[in-house]
SETI-855508 format. One record per residue: residue in one letter; x, y, z of N, C-alpha, C in turn. Coordinates in pm, whole numbers, padded with zeros to 5 digits, always signed. Layout:
N
AXYZXYZXYZ
...
REM end
This chain:
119
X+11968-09193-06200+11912-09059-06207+11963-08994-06335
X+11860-08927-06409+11918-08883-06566+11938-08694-06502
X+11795-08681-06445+11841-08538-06439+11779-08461-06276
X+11795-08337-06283+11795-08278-06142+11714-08142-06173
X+11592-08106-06100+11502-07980-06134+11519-07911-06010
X+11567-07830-06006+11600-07760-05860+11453-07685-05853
X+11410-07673-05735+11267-07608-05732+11319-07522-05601
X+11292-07395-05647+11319-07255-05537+11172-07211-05472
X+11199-07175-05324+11078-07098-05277+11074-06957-05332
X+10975-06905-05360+10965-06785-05399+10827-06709-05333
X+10828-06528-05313+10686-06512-05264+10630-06457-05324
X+10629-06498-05464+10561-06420-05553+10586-06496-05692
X+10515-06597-05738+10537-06694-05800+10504-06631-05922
X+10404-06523-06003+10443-06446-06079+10505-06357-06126
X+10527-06292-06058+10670-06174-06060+10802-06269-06067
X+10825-06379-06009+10935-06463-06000+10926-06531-06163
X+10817-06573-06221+10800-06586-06332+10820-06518-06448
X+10790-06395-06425+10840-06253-06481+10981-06233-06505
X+11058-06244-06387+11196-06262-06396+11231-06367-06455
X+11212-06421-06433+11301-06615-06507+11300-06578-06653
X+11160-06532-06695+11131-06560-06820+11147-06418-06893
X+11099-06301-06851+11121-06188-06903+11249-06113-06922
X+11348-06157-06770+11483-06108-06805+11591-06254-06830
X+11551-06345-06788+11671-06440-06784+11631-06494-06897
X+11563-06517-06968+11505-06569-07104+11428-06718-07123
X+11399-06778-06976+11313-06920-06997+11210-06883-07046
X+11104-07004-07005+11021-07024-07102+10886-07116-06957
X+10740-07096-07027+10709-07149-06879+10656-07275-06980
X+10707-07412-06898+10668-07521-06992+10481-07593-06887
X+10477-07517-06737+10330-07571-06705+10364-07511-06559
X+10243-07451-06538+10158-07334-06456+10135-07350-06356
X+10065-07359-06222+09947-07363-06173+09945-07258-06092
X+09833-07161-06162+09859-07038-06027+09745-07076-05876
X+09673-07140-05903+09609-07187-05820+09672-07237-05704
X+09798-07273-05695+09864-07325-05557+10020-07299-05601
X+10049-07177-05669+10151-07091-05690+10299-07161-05735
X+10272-07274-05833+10381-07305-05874+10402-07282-05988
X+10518-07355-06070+10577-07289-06219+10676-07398-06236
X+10658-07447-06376+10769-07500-06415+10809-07448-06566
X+10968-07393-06517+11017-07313-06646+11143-07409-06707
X+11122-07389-06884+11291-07425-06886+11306-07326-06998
X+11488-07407-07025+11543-07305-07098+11611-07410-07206
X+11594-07439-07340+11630-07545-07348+11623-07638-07283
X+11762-07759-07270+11728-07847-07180+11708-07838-07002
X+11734-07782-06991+11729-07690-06843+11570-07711-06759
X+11508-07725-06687+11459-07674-06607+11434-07659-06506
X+11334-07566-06460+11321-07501-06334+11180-07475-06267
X+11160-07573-06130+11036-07520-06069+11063-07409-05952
X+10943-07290-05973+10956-07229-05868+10800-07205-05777
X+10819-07215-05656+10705-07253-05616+10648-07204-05490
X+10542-07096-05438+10490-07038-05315+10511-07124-05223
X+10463-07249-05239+10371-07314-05138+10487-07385-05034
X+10651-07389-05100+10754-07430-04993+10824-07336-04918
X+10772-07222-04942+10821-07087-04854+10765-07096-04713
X+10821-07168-04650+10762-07155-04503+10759-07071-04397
X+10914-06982-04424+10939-06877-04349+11015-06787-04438
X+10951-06700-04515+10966-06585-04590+11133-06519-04534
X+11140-06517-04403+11270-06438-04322+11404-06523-04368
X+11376-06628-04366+11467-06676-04332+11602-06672-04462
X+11730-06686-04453+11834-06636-04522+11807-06764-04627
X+11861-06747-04763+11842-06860-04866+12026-06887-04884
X+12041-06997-04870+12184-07092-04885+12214-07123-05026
X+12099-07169-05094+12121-07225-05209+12204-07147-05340
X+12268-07195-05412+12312-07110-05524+12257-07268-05685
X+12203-07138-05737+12174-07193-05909+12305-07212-05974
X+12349-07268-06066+12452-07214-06160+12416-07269-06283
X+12401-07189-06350+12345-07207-06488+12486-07186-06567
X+12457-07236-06738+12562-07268-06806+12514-07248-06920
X+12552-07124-06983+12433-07079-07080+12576-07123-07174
X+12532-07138-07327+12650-07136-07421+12753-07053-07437
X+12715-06923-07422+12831-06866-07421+12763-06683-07343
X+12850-06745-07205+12835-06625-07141+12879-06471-07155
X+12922-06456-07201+12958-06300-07282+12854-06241-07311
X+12810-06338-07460+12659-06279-07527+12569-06268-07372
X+12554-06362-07326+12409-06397-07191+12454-06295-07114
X+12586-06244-07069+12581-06113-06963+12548-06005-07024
X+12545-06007-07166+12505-05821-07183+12418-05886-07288
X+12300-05977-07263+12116-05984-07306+12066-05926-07125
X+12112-05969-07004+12113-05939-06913+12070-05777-06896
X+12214-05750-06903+12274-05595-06867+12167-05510-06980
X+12144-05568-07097+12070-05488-07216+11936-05470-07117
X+11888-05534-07052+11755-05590-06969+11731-05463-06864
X+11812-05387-06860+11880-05286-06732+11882-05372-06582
X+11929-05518-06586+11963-05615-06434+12139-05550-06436
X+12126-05491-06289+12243-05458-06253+12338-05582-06207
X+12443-05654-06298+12468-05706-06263+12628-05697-06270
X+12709-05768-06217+12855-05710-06200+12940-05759-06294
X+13084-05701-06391+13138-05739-06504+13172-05900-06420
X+13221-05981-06542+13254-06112-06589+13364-06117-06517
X+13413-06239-06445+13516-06263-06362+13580-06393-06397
X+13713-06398-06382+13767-06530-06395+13794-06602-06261
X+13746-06701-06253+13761-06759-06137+13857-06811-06078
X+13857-06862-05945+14013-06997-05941+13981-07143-05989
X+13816-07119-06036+13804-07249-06016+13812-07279-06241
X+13858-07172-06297+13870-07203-06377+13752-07176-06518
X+13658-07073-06460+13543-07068-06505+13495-06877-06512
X+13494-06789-06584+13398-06681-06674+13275-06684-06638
X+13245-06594-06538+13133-06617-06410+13057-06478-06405
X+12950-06463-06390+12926-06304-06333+12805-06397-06194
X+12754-06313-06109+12670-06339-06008+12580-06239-05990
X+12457-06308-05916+12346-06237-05928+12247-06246-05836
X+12138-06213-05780+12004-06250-05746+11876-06247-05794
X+11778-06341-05791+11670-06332-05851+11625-06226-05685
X+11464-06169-05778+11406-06075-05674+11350-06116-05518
X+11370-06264-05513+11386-06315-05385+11503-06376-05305
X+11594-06278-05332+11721-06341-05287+11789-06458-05318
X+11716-06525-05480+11813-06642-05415+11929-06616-05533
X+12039-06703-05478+12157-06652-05558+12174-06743-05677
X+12216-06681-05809+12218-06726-05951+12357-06720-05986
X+12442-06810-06014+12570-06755-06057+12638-06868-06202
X+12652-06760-06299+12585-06762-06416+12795-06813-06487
X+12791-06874-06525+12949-06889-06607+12985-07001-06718
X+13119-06988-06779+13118-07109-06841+13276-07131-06786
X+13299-07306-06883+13487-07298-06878+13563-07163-06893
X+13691-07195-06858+13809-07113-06942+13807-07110-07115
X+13719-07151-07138+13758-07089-07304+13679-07022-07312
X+13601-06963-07234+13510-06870-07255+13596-06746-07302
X+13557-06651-07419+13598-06545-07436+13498-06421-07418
X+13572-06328-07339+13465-06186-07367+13470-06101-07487
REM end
């Protein structure tokens, strides 16, 4: 296995598109609104998000993203510039310059790099 595309349910596969790409800064590399999917990346990164595996809208989302942008400092305040309320930069136990987040369907994004990260 070379790589891994995490694909999220979403209920609103344009507005969810909106977000990815308008505030988090991807990019949509192929479409289909016709049966409400999306595949975005970001660099090497990407990401499908997609209507059609939302089976039960209610139900609580488990999953967490963690993205690894180059250098999270700059990426939390292109964010925060965005007006996304999101919470200052944290050092972790696990060794890692983290902030956390949600996309507009709950699912959770939590955004960091190593310890040499500087703010």
């Amino acid at each position: 296995m070379t790589r891994l595309i995490p694909m999220l349910p979403v209920r609103n596969m344009p507005a969810s598109v909106d977000f990815y790409c308008g505030v988090l800064g991807f990019e949509v590399e192929r479409r289909q609104d016709d049966w409400g999917w999306a595949m975005l990346r970001f660099d090497d990164c990407r990401l499908m998000l997609d209507q059609s595996i939302l089976t039960n809208p209610t139900a609580p989302r488990d999953p967490v993203l963690y993205l690894y942008p180059d250098d999270v400092a700059e990426y939390h305040r292109r964010i925060r510039a965005k007006g996304v309320p999101v919470p200052e930069l944290t050092h972790t136990f696990y060794g890692h310059l983290e902030f956390r987040m949600c996309d507009p369907d709950g699912n959770r994004l939590w955004v960091g790099q190593g310890a040499t990260a500087v703010v």
